[in-house]
Backbone as numpy.savetxt, mean C-alpha at the origin, in Angstrom:
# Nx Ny Nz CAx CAy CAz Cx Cy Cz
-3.17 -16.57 5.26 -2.02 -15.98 4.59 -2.35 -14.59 4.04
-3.55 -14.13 3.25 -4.03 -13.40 2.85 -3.91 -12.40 3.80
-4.94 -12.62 5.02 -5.11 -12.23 6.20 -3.69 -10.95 6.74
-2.82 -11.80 6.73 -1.31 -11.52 7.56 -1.04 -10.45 6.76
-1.24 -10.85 5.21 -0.61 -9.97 4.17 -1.03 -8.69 4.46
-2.17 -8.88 4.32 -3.14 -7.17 4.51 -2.77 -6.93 5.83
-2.89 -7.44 6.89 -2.52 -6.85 8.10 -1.20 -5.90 7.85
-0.26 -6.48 7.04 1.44 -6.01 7.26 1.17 -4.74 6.29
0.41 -5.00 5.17 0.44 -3.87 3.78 -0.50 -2.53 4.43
-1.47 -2.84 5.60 -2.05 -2.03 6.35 -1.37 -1.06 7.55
-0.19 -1.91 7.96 0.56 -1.35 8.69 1.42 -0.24 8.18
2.41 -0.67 6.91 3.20 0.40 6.22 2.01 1.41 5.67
1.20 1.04 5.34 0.40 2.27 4.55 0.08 3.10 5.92
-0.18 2.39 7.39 -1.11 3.40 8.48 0.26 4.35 8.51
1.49 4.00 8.69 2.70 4.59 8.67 3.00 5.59 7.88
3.31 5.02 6.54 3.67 6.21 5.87 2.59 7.20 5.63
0.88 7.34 5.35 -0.04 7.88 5.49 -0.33 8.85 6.44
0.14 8.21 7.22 -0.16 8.94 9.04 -2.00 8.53 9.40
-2.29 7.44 9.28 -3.65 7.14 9.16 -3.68 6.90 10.91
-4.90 7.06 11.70 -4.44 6.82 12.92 -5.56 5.95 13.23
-5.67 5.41 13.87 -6.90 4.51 14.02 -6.85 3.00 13.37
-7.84 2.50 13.19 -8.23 0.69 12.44 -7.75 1.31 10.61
-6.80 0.64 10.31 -6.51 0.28 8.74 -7.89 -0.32 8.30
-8.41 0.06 7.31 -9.60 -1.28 7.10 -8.96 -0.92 5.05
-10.03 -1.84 4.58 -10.02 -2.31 2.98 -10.49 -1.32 2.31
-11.17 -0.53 2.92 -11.35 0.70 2.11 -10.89 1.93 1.49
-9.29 1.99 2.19 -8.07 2.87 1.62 -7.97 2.80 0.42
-8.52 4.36 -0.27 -8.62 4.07 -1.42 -7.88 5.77 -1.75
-6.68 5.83 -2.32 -6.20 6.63 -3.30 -7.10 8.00 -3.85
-8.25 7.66 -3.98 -8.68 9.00 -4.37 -10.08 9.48 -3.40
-9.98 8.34 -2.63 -10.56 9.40 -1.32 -10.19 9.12 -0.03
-8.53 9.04 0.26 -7.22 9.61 1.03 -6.75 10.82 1.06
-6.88 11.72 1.45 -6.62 12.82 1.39 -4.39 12.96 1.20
-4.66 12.61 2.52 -3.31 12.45 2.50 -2.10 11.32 1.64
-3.19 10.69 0.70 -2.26 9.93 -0.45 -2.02 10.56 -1.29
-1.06 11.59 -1.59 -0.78 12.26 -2.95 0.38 11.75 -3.56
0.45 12.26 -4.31 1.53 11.78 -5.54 3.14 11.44 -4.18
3.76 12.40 -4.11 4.90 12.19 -2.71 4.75 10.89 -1.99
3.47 11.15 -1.63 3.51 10.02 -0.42 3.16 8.50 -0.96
2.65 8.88 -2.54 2.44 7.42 -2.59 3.74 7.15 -3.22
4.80 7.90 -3.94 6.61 7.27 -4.24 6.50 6.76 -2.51
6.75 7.66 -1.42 7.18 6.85 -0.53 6.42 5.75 -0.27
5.07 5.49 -0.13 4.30 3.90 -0.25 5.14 3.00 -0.92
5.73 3.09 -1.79 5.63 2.43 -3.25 7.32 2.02 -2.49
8.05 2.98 -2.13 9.09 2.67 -1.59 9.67 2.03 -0.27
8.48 2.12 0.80 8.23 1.29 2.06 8.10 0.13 1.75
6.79 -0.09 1.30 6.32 -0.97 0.83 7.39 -2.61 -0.15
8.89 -1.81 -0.82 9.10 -2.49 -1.35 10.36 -3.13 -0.11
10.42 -2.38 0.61 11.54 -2.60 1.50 10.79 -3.59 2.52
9.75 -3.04 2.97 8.98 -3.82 4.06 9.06 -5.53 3.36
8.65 -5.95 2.17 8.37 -6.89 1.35 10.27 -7.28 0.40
10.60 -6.98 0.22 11.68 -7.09 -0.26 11.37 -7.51 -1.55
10.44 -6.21 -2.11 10.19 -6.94 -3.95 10.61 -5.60 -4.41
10.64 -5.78 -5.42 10.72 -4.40 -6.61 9.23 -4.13 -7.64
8.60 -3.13 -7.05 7.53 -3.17 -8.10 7.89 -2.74 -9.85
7.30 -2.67 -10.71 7.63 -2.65 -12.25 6.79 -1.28 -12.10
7.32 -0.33 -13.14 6.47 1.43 -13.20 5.13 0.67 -13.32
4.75 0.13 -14.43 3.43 -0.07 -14.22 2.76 -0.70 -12.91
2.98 -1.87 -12.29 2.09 -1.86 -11.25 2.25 -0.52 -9.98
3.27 -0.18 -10.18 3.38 1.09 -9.36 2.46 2.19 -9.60
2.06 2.39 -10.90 1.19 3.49 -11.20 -0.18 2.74 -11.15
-0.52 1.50 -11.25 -2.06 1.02 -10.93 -1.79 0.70 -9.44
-1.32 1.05 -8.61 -1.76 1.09 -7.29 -2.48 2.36 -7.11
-4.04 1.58 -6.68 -4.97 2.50 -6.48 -5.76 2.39 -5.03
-5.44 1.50 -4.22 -6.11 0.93 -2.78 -5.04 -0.05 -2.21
-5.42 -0.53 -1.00 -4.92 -1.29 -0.43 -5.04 -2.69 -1.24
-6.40 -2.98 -1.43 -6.35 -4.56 -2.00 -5.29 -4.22 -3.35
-5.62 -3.81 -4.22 -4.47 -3.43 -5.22 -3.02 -4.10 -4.60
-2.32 -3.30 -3.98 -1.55 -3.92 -3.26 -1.24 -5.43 -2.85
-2.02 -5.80 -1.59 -2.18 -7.31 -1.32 -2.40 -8.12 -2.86
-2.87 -7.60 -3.96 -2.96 -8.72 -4.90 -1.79 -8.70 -5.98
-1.21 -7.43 -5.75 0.19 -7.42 -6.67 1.25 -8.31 -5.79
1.32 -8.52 -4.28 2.10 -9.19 -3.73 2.03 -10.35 -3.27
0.39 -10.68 -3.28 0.08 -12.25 -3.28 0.49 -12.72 -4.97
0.95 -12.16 -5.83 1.02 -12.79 -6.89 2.72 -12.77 -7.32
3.31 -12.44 -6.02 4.62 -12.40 -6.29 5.57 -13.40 -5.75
């Protein structure tokens, strides 16, 4: 289940990122070049559509990596 999760949360991020290649666990926010402030509203906004949740400002602003992610939505 876990598994699937990250696969799908890996997919919108390779997307909106423009990451090209293997997604792996190491997408990390401050050494992404291309994650800046812009692109992570649109993460934050893919992401809620892809999943059909609404994140809260705060977990939106502690998204800092991919696992970040997978564990705000395995807990939803």
């Amino acid at each position: 289940m876990k598994d699937e999760l990250r696969s799908r949360v890996c997919a919108v991020m390779a997307e909106v990122l423009q990451i090209h290649g293997s997604c792996n666990v190491n997408i990390i926010r401050g050494n992404t070049e291309q994650w800046d402030s812009l692109k992570h509203l649109e993460l934050i906004l893919a992401l809620e559509e892809e999943f059909q949740v609404r994140f809260t400002a705060e977990q939106a602003v502690n998204i800092h990596s991919l696992e970040d992610i997978v564990t705000i939505l395995g807990g939803s």
